[in-house]
N, CA, C and O atoms as a printed pandas DataFrame, in Angstrom:
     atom_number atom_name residue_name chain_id  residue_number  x_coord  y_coord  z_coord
0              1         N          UNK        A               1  -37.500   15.003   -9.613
1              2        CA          UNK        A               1  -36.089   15.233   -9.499
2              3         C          UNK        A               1  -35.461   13.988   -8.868
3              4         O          UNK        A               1  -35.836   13.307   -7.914
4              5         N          UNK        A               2  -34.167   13.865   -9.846
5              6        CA          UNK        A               2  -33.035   12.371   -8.770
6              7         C          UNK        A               2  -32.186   12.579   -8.725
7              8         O          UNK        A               2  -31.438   12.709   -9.694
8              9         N          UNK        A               3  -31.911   12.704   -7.625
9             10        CA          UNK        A               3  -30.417   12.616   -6.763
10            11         C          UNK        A               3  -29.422   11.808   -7.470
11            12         O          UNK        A               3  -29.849   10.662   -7.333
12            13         N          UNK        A               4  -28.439   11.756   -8.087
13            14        CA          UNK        A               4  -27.577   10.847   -8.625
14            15         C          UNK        A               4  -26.050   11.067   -8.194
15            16         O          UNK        A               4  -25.579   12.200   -8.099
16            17         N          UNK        A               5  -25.191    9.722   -7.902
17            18        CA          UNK        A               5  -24.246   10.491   -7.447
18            19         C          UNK        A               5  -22.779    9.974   -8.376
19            20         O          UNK        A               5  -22.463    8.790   -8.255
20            21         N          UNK        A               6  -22.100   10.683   -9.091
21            22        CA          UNK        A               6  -20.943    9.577   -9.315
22            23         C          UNK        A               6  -19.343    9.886   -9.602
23            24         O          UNK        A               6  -19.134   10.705  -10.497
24            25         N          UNK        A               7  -18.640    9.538   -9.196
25            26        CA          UNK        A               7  -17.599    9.746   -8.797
26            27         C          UNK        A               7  -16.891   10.943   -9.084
27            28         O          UNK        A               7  -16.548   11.814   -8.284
28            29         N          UNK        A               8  -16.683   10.884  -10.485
29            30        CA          UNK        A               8  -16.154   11.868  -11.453
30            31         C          UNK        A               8  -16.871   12.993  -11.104
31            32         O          UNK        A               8  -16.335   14.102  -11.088
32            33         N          UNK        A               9  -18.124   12.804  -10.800
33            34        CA          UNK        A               9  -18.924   14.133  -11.111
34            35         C          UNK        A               9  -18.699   14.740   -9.711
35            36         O          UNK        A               9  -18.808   15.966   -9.679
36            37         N          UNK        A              10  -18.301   13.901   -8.124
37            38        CA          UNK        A              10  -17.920   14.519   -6.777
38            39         C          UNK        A              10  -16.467   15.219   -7.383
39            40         O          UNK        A              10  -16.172   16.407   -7.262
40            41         N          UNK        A              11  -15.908   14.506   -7.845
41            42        CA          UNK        A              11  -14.082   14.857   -7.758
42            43         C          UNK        A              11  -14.164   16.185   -8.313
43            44         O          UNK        A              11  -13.624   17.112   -7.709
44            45         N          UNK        A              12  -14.815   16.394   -9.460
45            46        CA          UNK        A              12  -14.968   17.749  -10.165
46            47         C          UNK        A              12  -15.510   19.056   -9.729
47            48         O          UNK        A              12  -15.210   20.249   -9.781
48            49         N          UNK        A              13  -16.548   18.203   -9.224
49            50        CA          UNK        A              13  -17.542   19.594   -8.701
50            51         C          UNK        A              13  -17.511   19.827   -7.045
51            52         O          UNK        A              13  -18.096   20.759   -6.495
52            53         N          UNK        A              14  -16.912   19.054   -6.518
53            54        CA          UNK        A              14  -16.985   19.064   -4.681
54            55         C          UNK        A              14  -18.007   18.930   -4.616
55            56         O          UNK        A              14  -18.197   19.833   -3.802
56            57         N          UNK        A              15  -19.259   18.415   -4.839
57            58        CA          UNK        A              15  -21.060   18.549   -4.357
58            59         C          UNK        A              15  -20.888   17.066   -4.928
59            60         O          UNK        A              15  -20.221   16.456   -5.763
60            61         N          UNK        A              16  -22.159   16.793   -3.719
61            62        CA          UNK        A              16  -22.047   15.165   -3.213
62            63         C          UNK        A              16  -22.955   14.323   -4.044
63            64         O          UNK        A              16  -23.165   13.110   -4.044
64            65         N          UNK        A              17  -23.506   15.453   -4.857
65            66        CA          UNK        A              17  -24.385   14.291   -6.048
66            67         C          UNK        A              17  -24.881   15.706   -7.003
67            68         O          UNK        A              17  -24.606   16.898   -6.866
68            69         N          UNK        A              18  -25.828   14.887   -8.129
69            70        CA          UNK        A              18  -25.822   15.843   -9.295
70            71         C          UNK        A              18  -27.687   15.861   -9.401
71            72         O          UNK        A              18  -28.089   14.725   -9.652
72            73         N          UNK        A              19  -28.352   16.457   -9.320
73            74        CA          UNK        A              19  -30.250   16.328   -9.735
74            75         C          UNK        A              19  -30.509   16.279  -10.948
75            76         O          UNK        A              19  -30.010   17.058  -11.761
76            77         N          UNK        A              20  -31.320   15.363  -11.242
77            78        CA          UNK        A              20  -31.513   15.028  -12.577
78            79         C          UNK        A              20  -33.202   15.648  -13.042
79            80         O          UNK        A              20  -33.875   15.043  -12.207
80            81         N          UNK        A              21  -33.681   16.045  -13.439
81            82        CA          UNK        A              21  -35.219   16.898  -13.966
82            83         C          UNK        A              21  -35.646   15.435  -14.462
83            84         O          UNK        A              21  -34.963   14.810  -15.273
84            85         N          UNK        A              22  -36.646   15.020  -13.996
85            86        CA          UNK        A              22  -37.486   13.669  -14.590
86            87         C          UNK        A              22  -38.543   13.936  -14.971
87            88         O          UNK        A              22  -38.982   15.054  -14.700
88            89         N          UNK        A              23  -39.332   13.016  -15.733
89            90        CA          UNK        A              23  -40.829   13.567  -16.440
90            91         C          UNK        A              23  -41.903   12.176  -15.592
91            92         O          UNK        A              23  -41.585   11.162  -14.970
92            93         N          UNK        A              24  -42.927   12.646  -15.882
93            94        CA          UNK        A              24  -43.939   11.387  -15.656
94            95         C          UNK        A              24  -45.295   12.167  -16.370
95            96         O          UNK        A              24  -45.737   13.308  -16.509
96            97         N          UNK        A              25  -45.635   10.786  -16.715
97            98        CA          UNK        A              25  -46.791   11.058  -17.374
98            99         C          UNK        A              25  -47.498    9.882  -18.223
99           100         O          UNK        A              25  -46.892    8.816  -18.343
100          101         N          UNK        A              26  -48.830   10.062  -18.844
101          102        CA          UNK        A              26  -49.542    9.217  -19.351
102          103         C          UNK        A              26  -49.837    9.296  -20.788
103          104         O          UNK        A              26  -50.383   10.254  -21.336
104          105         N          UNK        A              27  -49.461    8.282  -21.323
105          106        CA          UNK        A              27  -49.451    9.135  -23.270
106          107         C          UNK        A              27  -49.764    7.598  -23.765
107          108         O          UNK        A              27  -49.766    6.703  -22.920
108          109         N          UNK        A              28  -50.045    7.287  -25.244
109          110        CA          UNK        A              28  -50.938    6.516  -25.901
110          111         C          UNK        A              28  -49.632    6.392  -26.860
111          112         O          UNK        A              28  -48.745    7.236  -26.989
112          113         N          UNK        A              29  -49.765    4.781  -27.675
113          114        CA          UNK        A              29  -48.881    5.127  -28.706
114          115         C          UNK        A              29  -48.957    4.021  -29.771
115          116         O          UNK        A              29  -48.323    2.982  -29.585
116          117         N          UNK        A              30  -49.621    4.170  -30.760
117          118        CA          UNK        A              30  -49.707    3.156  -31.762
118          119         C          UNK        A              30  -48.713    2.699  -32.927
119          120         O          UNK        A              30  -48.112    3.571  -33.555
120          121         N          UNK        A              31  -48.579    1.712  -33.145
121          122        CA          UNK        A              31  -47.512    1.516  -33.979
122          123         C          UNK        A              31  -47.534    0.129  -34.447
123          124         O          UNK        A              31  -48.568   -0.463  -34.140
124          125         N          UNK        A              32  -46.786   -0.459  -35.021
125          126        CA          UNK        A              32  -46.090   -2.011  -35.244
126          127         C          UNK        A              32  -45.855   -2.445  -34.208
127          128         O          UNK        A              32  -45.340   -1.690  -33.383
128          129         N          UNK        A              33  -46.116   -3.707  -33.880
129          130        CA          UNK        A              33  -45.784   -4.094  -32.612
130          131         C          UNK        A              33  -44.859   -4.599  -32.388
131          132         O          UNK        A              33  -44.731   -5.034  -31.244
132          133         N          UNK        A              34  -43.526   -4.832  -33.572
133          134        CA          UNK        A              34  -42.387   -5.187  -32.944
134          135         C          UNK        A              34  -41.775   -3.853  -32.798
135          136         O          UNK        A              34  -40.826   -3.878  -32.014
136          137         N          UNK        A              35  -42.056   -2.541  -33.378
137          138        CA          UNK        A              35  -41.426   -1.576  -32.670
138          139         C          UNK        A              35  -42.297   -1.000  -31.495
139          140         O          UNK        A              35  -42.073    0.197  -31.314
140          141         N          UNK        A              36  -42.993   -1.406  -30.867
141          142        CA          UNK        A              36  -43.608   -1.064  -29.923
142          143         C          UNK        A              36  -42.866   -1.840  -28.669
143          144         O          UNK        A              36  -42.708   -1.274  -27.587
144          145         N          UNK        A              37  -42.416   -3.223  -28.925
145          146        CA          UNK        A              37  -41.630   -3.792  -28.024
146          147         C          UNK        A              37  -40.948   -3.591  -28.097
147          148         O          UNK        A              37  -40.293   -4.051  -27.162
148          149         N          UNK        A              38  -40.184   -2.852  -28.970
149          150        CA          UNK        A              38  -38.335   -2.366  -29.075
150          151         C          UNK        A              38  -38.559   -1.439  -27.679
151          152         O          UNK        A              38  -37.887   -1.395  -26.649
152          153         N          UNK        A              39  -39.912   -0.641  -28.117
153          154        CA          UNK        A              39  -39.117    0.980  -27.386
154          155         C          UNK        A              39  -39.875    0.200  -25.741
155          156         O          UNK        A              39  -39.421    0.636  -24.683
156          157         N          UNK        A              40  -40.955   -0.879  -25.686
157          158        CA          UNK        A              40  -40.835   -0.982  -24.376
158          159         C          UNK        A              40  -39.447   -1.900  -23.457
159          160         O          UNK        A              40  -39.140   -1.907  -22.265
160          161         N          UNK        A              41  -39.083   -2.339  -24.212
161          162        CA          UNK        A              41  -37.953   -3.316  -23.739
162          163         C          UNK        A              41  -36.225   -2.341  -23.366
163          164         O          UNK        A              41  -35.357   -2.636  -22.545
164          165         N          UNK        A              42  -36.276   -1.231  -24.297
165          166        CA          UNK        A              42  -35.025   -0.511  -24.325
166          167         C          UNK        A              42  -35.473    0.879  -23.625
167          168         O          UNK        A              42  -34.619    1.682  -23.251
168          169         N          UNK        A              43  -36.692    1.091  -23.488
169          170        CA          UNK        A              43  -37.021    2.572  -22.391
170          171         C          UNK        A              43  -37.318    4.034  -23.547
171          172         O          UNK        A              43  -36.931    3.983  -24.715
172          173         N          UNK        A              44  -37.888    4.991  -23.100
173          174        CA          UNK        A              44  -38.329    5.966  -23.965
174          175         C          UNK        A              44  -37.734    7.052  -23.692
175          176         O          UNK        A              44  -38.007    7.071  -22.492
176          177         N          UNK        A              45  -37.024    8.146  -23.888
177          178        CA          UNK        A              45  -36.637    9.453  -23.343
178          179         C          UNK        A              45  -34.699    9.455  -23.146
179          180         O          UNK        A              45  -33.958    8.926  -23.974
180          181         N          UNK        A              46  -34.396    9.893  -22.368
181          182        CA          UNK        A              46  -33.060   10.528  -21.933
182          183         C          UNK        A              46  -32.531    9.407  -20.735
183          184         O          UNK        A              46  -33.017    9.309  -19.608
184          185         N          UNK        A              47  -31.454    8.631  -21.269
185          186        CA          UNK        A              47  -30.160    8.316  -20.111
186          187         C          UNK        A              47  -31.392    6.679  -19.991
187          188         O          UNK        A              47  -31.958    6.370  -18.942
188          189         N          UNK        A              48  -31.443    6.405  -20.450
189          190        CA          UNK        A              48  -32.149    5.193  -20.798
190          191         C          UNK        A              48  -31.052    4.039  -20.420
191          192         O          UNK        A              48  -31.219    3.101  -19.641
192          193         N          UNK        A              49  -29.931    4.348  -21.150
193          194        CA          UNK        A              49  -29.015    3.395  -20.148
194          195         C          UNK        A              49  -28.414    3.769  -18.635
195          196         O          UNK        A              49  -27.250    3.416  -18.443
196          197         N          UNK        A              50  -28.985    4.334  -17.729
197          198        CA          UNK        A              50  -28.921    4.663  -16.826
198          199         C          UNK        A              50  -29.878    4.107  -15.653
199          200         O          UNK        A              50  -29.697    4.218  -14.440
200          201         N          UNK        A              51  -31.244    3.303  -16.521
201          202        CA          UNK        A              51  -32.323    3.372  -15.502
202          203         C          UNK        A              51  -33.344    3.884  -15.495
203          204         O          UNK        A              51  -34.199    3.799  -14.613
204          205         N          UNK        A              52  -33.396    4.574  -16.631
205          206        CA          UNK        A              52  -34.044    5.943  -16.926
206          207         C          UNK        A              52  -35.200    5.624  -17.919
207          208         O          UNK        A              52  -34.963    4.777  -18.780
208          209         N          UNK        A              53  -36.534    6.266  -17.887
209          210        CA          UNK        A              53  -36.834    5.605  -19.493
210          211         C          UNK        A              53  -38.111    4.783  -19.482
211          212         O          UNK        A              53  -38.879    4.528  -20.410
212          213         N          UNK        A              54  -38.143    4.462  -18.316
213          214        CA          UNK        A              54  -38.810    2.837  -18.076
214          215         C          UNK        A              54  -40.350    2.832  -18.303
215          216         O          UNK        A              54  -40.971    3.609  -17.578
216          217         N          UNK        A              55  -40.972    2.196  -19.061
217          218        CA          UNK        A              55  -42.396    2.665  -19.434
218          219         C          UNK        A              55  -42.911    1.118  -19.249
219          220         O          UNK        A              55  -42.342    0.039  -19.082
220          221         N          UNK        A              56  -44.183    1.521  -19.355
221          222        CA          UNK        A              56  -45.249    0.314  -18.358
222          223         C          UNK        A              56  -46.259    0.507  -19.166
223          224         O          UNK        A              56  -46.628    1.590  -19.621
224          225         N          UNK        A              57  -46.952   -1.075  -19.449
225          226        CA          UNK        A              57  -48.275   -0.937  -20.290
226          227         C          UNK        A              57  -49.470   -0.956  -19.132
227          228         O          UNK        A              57  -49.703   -1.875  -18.347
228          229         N          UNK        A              58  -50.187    0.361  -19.252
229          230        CA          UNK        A              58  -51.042    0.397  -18.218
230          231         C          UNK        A              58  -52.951   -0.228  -18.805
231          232         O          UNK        A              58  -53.791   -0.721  -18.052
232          233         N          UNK        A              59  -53.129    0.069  -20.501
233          234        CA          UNK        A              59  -54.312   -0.125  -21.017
234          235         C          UNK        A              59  -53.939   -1.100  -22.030
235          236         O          UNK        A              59  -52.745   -1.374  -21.913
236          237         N          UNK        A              60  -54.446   -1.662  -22.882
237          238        CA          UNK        A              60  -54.029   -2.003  -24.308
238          239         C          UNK        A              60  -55.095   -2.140  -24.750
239          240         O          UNK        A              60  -55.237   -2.437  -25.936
């Protein structure tokens, strides 16, 4: 879970930030390798432009 806080979302709701449900985990993924660098360079999942997303080559 992340705490996130942002403006619009205090003014609206009176509560001082919003929780976000996050995942983690370990998964395998074969492919082309220029789309393999797409999805590591731009992030995998939800709100990816946020910060969100961020994946790491742990084996190859």
């Amino acid at each position: 879970m992340v705490k996130h806080t942002l403006k619009g979302f205090r003014e609206r709701t009176g509560k001082p930030y919003m929780t976000l449900t996050c995942f983690e985990g370990h998964f395998r993924l074969k492919g082309d390798p220029e789309d393999l660098q797409a999805l590591y360079q731009m992030g995998i999942g939800l709100r990816t432009g946020q910060g969100f997303g961020m994946v790491d080559v742990v084996s190859v």
